[in-house]
Backbone atoms as SQL, in Angstrom:
CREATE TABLE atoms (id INTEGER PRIMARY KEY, chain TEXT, resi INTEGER, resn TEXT, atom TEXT, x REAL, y REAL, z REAL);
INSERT INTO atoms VALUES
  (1, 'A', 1, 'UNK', 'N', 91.591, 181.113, 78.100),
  (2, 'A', 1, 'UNK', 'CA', 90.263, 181.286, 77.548),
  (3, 'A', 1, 'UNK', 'C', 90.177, 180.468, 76.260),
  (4, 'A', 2, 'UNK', 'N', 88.910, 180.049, 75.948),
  (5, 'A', 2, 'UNK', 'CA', 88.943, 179.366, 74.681),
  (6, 'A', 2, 'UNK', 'C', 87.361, 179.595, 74.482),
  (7, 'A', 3, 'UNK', 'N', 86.547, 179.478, 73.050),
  (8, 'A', 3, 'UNK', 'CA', 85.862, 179.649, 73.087),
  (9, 'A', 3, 'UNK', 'C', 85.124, 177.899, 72.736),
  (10, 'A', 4, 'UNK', 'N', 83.661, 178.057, 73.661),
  (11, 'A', 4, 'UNK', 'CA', 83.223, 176.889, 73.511),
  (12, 'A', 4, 'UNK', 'C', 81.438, 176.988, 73.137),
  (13, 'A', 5, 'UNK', 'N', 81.515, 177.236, 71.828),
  (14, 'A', 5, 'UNK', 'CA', 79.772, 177.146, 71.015),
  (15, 'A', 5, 'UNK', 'C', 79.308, 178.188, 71.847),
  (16, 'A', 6, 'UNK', 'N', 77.523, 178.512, 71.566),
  (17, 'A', 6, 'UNK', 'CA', 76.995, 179.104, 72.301),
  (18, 'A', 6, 'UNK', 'C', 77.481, 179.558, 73.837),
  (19, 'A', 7, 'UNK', 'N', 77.999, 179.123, 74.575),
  (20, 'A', 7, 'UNK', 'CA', 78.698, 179.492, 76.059),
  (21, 'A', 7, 'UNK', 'C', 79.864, 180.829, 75.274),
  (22, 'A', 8, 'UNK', 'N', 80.385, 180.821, 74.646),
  (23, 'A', 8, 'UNK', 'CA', 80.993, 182.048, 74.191),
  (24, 'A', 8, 'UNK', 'C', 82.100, 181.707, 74.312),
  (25, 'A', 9, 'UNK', 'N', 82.996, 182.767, 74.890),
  (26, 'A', 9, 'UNK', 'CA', 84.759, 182.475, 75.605),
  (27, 'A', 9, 'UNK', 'C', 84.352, 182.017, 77.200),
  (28, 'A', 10, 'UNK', 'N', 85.023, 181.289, 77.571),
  (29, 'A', 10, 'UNK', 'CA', 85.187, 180.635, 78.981),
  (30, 'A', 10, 'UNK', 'C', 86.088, 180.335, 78.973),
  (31, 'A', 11, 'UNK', 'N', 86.696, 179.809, 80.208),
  (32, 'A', 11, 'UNK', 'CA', 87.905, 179.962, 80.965),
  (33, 'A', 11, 'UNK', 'C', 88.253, 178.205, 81.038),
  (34, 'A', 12, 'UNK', 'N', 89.533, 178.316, 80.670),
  (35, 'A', 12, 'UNK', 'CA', 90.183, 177.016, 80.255),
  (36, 'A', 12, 'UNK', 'C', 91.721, 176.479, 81.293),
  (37, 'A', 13, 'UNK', 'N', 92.289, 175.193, 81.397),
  (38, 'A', 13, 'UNK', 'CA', 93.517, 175.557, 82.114),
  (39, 'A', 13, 'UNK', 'C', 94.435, 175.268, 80.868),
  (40, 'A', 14, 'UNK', 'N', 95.880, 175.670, 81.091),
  (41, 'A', 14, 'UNK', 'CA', 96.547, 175.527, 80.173),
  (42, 'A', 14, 'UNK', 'C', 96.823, 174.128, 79.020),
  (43, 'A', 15, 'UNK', 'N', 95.878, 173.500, 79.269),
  (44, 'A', 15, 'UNK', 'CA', 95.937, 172.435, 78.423),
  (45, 'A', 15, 'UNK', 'C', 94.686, 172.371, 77.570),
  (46, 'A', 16, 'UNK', 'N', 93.933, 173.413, 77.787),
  (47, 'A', 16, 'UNK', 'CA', 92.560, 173.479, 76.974),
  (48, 'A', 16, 'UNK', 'C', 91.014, 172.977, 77.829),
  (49, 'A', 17, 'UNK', 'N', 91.400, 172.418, 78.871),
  (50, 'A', 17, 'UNK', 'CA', 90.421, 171.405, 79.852),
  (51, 'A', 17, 'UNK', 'C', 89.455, 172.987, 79.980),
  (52, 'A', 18, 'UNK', 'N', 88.497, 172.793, 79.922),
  (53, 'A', 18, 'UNK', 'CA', 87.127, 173.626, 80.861),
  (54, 'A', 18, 'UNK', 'C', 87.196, 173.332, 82.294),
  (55, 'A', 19, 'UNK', 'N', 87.042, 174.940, 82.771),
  (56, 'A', 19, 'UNK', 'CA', 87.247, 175.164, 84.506),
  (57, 'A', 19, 'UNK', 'C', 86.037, 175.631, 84.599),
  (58, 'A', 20, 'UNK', 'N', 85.334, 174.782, 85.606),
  (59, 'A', 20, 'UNK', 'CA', 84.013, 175.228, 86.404),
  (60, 'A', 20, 'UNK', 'C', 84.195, 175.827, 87.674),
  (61, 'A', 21, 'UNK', 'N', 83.078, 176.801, 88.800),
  (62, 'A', 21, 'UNK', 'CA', 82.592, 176.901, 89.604),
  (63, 'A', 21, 'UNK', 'C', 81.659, 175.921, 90.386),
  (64, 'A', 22, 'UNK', 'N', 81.421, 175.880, 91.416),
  (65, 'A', 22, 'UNK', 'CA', 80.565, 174.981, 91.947),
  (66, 'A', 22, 'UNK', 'C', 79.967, 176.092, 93.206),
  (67, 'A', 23, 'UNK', 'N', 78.530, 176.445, 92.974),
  (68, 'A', 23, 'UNK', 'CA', 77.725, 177.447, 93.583),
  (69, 'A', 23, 'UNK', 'C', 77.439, 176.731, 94.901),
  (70, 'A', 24, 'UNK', 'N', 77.975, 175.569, 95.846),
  (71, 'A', 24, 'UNK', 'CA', 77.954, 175.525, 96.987),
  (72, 'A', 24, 'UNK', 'C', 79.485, 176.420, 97.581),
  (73, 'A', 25, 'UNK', 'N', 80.499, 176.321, 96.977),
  (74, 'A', 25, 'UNK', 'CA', 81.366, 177.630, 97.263),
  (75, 'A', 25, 'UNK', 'C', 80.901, 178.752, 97.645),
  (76, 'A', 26, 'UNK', 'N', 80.922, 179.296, 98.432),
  (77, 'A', 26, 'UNK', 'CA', 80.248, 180.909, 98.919),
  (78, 'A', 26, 'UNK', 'C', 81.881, 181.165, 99.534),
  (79, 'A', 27, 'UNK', 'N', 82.778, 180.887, 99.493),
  (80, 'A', 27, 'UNK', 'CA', 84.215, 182.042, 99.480),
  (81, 'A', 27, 'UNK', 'C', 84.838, 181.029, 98.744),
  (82, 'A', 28, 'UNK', 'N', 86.062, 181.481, 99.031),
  (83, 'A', 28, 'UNK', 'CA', 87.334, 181.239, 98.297),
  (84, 'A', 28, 'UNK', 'C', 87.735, 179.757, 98.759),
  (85, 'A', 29, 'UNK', 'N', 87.568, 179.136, 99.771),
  (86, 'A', 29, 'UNK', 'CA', 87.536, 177.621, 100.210),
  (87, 'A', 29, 'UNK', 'C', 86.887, 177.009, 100.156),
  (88, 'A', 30, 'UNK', 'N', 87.161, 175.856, 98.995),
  (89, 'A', 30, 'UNK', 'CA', 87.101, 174.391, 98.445),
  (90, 'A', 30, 'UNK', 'C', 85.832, 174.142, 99.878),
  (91, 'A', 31, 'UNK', 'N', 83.968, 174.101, 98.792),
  (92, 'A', 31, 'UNK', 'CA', 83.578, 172.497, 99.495),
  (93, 'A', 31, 'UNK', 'C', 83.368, 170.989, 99.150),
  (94, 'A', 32, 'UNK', 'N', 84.363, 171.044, 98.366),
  (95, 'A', 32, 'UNK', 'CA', 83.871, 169.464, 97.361),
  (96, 'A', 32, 'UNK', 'C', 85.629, 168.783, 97.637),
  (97, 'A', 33, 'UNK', 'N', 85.075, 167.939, 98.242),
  (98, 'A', 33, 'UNK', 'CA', 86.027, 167.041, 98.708),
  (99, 'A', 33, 'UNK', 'C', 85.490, 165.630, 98.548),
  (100, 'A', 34, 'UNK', 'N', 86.103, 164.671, 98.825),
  (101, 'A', 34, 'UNK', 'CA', 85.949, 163.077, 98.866),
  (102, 'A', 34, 'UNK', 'C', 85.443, 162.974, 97.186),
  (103, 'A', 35, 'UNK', 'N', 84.433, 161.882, 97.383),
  (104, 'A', 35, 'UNK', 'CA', 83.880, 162.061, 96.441),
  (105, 'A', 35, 'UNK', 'C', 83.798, 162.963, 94.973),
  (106, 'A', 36, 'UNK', 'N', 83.337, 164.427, 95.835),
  (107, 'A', 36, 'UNK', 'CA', 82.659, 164.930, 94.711),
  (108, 'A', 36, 'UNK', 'C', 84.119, 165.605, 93.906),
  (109, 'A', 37, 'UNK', 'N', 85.243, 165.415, 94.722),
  (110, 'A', 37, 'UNK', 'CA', 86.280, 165.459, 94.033),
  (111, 'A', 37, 'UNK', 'C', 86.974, 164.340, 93.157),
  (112, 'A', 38, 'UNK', 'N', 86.590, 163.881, 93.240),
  (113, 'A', 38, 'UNK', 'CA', 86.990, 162.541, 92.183),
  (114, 'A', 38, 'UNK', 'C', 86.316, 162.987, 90.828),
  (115, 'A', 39, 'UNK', 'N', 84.880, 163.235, 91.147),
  (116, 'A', 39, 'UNK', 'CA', 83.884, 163.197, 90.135),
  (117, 'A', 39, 'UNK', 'C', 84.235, 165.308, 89.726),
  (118, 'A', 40, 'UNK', 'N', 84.621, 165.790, 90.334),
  (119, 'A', 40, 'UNK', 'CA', 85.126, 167.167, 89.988),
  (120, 'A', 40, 'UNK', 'C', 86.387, 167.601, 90.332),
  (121, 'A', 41, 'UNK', 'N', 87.713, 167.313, 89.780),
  (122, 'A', 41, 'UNK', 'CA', 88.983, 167.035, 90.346),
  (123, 'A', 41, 'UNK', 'C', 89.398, 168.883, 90.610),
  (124, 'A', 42, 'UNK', 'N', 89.774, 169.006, 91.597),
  (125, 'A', 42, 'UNK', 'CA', 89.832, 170.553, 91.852),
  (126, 'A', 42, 'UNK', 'C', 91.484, 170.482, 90.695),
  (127, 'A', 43, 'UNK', 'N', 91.518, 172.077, 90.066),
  (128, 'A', 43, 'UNK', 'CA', 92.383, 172.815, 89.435),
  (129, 'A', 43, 'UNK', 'C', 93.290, 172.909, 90.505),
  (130, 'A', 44, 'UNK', 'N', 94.801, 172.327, 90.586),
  (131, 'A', 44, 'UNK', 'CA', 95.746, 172.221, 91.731),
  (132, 'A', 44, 'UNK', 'C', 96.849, 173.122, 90.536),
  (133, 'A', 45, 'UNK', 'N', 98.027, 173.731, 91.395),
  (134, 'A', 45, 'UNK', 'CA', 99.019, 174.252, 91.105),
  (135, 'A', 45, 'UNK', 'C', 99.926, 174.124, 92.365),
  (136, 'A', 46, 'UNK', 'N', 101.218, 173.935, 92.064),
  (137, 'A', 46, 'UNK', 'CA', 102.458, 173.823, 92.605),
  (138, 'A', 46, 'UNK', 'C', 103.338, 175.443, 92.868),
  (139, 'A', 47, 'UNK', 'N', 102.482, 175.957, 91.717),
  (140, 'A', 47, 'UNK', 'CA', 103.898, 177.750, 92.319),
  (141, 'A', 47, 'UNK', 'C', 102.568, 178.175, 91.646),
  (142, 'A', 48, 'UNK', 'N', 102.722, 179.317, 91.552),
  (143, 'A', 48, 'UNK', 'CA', 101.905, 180.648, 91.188),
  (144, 'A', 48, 'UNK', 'C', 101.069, 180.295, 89.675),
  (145, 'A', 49, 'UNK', 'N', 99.627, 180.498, 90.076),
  (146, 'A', 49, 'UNK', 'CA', 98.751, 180.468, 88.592),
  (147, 'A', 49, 'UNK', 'C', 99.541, 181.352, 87.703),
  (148, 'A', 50, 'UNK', 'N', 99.449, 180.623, 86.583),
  (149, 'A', 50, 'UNK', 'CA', 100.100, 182.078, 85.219),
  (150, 'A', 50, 'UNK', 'C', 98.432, 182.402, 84.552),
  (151, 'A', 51, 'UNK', 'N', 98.394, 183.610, 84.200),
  (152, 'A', 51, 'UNK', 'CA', 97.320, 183.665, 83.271),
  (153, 'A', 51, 'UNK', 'C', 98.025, 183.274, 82.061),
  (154, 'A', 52, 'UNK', 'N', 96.166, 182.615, 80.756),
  (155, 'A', 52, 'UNK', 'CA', 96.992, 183.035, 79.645),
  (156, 'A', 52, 'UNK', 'C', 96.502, 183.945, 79.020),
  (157, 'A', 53, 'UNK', 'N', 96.194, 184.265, 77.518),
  (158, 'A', 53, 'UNK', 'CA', 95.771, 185.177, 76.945),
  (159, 'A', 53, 'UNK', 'C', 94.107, 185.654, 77.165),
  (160, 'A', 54, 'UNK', 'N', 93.505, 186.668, 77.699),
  (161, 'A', 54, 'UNK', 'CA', 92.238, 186.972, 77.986),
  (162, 'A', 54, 'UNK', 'C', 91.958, 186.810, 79.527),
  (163, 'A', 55, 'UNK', 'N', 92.873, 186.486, 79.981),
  (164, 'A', 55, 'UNK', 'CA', 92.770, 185.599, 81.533),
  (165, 'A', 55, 'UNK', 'C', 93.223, 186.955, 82.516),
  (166, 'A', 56, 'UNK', 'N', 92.435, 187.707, 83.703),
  (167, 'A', 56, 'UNK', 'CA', 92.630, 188.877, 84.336),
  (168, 'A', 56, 'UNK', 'C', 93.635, 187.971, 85.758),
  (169, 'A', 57, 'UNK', 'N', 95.315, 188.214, 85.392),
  (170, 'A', 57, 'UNK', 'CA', 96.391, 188.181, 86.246),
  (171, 'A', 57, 'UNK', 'C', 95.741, 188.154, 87.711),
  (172, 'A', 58, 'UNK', 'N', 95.111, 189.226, 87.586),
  (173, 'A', 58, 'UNK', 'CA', 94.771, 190.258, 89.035),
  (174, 'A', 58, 'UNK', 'C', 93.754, 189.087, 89.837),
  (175, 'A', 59, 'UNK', 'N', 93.103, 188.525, 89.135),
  (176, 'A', 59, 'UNK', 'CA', 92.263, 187.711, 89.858),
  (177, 'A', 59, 'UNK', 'C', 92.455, 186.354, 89.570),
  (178, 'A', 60, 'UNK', 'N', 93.248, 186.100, 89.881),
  (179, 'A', 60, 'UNK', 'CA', 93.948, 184.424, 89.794),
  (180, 'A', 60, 'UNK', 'C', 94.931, 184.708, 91.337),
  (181, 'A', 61, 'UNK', 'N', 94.402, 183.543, 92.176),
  (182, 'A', 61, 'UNK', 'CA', 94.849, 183.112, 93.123),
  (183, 'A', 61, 'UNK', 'C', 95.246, 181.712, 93.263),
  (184, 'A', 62, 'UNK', 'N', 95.366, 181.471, 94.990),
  (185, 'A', 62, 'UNK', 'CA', 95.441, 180.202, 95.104),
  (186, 'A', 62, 'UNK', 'C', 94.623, 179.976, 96.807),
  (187, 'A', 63, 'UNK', 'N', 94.335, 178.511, 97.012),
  (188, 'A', 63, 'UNK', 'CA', 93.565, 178.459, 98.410),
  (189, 'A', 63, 'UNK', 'C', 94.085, 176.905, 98.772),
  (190, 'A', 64, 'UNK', 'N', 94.409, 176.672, 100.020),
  (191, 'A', 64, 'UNK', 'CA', 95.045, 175.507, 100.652),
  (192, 'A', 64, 'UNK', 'C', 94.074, 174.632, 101.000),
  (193, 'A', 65, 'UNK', 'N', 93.652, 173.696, 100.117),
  (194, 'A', 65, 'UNK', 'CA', 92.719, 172.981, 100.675),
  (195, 'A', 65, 'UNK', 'C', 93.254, 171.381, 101.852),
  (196, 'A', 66, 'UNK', 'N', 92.119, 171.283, 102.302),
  (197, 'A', 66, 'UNK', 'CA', 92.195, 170.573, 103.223),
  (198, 'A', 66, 'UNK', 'C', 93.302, 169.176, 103.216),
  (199, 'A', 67, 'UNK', 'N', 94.026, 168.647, 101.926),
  (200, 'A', 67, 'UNK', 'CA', 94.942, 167.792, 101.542),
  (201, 'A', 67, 'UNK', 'C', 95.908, 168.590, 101.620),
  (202, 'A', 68, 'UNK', 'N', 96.248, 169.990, 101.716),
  (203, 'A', 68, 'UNK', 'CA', 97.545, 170.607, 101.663),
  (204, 'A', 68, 'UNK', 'C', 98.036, 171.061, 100.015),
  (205, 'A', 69, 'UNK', 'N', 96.989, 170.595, 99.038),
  (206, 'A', 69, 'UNK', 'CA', 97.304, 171.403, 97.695),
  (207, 'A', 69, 'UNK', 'C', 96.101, 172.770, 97.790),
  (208, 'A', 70, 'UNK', 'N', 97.661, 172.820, 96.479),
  (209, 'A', 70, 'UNK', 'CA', 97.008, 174.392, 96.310),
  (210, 'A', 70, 'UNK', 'C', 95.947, 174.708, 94.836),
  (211, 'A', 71, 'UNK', 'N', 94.795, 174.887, 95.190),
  (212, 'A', 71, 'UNK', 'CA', 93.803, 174.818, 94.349),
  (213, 'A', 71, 'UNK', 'C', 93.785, 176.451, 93.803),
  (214, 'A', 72, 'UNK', 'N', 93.476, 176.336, 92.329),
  (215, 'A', 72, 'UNK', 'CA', 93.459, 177.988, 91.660),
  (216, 'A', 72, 'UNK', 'C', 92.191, 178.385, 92.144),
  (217, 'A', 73, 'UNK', 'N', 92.235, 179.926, 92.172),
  (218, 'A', 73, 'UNK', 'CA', 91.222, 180.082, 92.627),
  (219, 'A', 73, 'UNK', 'C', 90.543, 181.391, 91.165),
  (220, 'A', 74, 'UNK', 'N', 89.787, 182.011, 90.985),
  (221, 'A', 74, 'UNK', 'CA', 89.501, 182.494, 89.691),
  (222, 'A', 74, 'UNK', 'C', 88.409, 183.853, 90.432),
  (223, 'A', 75, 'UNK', 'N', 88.437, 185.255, 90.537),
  (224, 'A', 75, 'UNK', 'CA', 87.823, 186.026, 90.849),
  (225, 'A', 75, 'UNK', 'C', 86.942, 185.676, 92.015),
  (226, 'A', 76, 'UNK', 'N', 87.498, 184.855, 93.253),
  (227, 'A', 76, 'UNK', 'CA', 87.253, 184.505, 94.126),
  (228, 'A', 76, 'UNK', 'C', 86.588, 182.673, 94.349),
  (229, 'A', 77, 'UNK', 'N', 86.392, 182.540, 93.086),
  (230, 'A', 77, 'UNK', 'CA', 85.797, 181.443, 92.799),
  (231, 'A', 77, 'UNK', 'C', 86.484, 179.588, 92.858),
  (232, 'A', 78, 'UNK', 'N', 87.274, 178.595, 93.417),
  (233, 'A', 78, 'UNK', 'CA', 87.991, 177.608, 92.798),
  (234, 'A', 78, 'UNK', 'C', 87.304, 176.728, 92.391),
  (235, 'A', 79, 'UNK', 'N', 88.285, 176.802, 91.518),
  (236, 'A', 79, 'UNK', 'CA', 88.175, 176.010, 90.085),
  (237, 'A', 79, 'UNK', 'C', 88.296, 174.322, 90.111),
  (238, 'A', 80, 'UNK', 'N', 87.515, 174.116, 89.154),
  (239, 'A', 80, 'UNK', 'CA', 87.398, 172.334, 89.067),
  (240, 'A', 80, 'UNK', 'C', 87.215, 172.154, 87.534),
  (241, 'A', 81, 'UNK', 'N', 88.227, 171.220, 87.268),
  (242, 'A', 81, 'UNK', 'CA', 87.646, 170.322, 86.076),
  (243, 'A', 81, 'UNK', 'C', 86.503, 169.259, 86.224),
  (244, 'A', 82, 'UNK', 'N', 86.320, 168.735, 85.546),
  (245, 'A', 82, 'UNK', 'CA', 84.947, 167.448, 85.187),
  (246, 'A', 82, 'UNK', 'C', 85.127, 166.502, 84.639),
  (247, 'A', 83, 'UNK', 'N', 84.946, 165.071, 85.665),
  (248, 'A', 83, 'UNK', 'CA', 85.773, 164.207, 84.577),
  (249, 'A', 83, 'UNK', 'C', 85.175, 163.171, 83.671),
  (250, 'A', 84, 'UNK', 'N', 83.635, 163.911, 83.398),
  (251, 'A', 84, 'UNK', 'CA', 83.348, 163.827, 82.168),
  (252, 'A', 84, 'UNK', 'C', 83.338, 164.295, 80.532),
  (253, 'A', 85, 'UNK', 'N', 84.453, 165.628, 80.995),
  (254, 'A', 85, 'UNK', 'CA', 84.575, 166.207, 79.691),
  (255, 'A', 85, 'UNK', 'C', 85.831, 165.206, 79.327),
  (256, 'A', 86, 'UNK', 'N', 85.572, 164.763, 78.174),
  (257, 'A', 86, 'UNK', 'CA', 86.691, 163.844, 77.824),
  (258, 'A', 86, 'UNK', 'C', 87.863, 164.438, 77.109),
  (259, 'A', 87, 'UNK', 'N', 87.595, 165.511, 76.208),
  (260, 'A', 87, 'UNK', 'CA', 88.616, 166.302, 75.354),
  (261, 'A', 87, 'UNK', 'C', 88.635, 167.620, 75.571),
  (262, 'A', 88, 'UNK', 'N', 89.461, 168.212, 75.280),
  (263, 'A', 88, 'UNK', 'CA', 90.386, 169.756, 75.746),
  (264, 'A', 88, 'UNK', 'C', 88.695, 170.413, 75.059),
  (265, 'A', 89, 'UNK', 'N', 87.822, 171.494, 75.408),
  (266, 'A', 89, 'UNK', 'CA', 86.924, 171.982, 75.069),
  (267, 'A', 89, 'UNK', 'C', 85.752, 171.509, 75.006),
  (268, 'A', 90, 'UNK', 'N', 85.611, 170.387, 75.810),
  (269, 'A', 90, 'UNK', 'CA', 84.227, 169.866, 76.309),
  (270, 'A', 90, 'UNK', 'C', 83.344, 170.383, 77.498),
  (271, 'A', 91, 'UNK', 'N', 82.140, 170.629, 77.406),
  (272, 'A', 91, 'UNK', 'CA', 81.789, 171.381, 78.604),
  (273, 'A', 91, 'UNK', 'C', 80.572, 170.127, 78.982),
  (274, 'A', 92, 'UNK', 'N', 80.953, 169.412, 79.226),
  (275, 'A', 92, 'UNK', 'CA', 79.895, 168.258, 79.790),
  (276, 'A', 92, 'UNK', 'C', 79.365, 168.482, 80.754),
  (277, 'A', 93, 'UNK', 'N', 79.974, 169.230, 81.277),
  (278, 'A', 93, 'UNK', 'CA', 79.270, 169.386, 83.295),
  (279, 'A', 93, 'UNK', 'C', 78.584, 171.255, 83.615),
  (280, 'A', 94, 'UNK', 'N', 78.522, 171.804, 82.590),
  (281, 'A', 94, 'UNK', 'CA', 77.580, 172.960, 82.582),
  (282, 'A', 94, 'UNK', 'C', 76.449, 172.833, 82.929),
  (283, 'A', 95, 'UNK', 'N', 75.973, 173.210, 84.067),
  (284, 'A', 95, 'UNK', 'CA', 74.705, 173.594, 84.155),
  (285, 'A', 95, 'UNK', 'C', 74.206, 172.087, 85.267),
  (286, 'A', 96, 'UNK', 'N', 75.089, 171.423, 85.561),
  (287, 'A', 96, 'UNK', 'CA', 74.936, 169.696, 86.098),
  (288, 'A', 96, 'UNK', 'C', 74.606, 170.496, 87.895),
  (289, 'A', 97, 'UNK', 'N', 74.126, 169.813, 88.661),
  (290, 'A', 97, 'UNK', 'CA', 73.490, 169.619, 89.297),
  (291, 'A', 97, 'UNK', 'C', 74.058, 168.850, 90.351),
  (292, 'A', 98, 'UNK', 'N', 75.309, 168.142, 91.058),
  (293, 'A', 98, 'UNK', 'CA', 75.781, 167.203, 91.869),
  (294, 'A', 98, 'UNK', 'C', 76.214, 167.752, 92.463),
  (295, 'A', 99, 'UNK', 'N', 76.001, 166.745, 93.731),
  (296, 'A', 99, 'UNK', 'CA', 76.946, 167.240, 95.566),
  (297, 'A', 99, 'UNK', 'C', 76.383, 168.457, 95.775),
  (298, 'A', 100, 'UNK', 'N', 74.969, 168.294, 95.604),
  (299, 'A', 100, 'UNK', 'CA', 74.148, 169.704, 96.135),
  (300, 'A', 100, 'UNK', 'C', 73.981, 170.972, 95.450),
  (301, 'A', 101, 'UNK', 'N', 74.757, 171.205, 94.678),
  (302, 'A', 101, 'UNK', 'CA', 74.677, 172.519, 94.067),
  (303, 'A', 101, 'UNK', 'C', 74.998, 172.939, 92.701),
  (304, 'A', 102, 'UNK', 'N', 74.965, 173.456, 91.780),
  (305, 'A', 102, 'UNK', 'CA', 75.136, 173.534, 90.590),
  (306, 'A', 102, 'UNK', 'C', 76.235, 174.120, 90.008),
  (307, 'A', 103, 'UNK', 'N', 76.837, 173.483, 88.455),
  (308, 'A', 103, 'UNK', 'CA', 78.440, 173.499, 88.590),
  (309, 'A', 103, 'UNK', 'C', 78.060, 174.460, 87.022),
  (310, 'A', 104, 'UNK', 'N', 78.987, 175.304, 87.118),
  (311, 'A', 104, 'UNK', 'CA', 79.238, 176.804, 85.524),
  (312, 'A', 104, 'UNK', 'C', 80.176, 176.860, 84.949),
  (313, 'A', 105, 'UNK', 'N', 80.254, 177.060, 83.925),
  (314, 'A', 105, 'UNK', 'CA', 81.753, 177.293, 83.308),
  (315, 'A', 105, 'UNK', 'C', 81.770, 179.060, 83.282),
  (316, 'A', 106, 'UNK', 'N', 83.137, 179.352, 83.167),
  (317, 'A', 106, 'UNK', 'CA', 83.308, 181.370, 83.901),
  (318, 'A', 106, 'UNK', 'C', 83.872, 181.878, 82.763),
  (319, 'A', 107, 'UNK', 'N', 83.111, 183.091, 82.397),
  (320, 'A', 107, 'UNK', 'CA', 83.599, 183.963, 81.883),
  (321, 'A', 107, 'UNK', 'C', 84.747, 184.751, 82.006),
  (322, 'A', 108, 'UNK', 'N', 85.301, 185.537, 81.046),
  (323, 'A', 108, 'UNK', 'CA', 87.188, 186.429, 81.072),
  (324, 'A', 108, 'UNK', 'C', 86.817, 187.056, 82.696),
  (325, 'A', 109, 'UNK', 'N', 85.339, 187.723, 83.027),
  (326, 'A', 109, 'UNK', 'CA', 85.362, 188.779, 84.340),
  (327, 'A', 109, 'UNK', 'C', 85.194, 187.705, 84.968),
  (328, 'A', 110, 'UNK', 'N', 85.138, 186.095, 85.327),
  (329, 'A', 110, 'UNK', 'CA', 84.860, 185.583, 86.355),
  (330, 'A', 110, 'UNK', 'C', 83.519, 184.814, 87.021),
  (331, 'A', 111, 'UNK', 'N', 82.774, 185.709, 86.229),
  (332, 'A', 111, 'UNK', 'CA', 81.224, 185.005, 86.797),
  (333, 'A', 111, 'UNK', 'C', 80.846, 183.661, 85.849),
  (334, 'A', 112, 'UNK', 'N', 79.876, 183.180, 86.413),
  (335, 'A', 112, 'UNK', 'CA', 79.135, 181.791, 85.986),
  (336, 'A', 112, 'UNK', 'C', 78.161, 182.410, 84.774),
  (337, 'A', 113, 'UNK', 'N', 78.546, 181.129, 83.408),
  (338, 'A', 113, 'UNK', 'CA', 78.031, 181.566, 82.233),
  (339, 'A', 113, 'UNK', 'C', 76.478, 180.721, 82.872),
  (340, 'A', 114, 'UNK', 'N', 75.339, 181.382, 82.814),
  (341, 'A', 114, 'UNK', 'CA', 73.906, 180.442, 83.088),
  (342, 'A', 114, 'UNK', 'C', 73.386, 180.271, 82.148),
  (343, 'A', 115, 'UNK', 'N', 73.869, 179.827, 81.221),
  (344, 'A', 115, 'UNK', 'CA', 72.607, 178.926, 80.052),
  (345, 'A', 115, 'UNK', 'C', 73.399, 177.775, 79.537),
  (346, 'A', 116, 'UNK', 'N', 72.387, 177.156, 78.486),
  (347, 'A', 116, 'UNK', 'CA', 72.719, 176.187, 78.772),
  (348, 'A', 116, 'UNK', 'C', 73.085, 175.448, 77.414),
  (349, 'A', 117, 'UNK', 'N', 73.689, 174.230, 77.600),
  (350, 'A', 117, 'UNK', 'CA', 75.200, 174.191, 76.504),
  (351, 'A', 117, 'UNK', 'C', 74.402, 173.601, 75.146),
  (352, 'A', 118, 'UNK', 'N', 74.995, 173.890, 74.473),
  (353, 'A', 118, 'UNK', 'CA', 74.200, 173.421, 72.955),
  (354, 'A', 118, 'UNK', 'C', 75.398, 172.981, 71.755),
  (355, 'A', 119, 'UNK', 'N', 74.937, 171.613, 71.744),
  (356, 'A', 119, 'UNK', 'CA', 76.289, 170.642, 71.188),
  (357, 'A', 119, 'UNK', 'C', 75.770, 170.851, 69.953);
């Protein structure tokens, strides 16, 4: 968790990067592939998500996407960075609009923060 301006605390990966949702997801399996993965690189892990501080253990998973990595998954939700946020606590892609559906940064319980970012 880290906190980022008005958006409050949201959910970060261990290097500080902002983790989004993408509301064409309706379960736990990855739909942003090709493309919109380049432009939204899914959150991958090799062994077991760790939480860190503020982060609910219980709802940190993982889901096998279609390349055979294992993407985190966050209160049912997986996770993507943006690879327009350039530095550890940038939320550039809040509230953005691509590959059909609209991308959030998540609160400690998991859900999509909906308003909108103020630099």
């Amino acid at each position: 968790m880290r906190t980022a301006g008005d958006l409050g605390k949201i959910l970060a990966d261990g290097k500080g990067r902002t983790l989004y949702l993408f509301e064409a997801d309706t379960s736990a399996k990855s739909t942003c592939d090709g493309a919109c993965a380049g432009v939204w690189p899914p959150s991958t892990t090799q062994g077991a998500p760790k939480a860190g501080p503020g982060v609910d253990a219980s709802k940190l998973s993982t889901t096998t996407r279609d390349d055979g990595k294992k993407q985190v998954v966050y209160n049912g939700h997986p996770l993507y960075s943006y690879k327009g946020d350039g530095a550890a606590g940038d939320t550039n892609g809040q509230g953005l609009d691509q590959f059909g559906a609209k991308w959030y940064v998540l609160d400690a319980s998991g859900k999509k923060i909906d308003k909108e970012r103020t630099d």
